[in-house]
C-alpha positions, 0 to 999 in steps of 0.5 A: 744143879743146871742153875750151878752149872749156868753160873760157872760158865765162861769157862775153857771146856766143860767136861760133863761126866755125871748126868743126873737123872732123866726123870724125877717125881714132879711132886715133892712129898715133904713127910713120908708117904704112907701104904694105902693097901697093898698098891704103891702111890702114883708117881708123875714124872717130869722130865729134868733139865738137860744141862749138857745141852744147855752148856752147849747152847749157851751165849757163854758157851766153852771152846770144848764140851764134852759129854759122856755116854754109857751104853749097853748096845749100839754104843757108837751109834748112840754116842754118834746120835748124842753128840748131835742131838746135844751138840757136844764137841765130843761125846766120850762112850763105853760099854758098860753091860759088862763089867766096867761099873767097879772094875778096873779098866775102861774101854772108850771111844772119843766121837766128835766131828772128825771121827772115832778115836779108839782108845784101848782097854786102860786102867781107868786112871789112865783113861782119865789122863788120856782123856785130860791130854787131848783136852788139853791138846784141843785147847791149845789148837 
């Protein structure tokens, strides 16, 4: 995946809305994995590759990288603390303890270096388009 994403760059913004997981096995089993009693196998982690802060840090690096982030708590504290910790322009963060994931509309907040726009509760396509216009908007700045 980051290999992908290191590939398509340059590009004019990049806008990172699905993160892959934090973790993964670090070893890959090629057949099933058959019970040994009643205990489950081990399992090592490794930790993935942060592809976000990749494309921030890249020498091909876009004019806007946006980033996402799905809280339960502190949703504007951690958004804060991720934008710089990626290096993000903008770091795009919700709430999602309640009943965002399947619902119809979205709350977000918009955390760069100027501030916290706050957009109201929308229907989730209109989130999109509110998101794209002020791409756009940055782009032409």
């Amino acid at each position: 995946m980051a290999e992908a994403v290191r590939r398509s760059l340059p590009a004019d913004v990049a806008v990172m809305v699905a993160a892959v997981a934090d973790w993964r096995t670090e070893d890959y089993a090629p057949e099933k994995m058959k019970k040994r009693g009643s205990a489950p196998p081990a399992l090592r982690l490794t930790e993935n590759p942060d592809i976000l802060a990749m494309v921030s840090v890249s020498d091909k690096r876009p004019k806007l990288v946006v980033g996402f982030a799905a809280e339960t708590e502190k949703v504007l504290e951690h958004a804060k603390d991720k934008r710089k910790r990626k290096g993000a322009d903008w770091i795009v963060a919700n709430d999602v303890s309640g009943t965002v994931m399947g619902g119809d509309t979205n709350l977000v907040h918009i955390v760069s270096a100027k501030g916290i726009d706050h957009l109201p509760e929308l229907p989730k396509d209109e989130v999109a388009v509110a998101l794209v216009e002020r791409i756009a908007d940055a782009l032409n700045a």
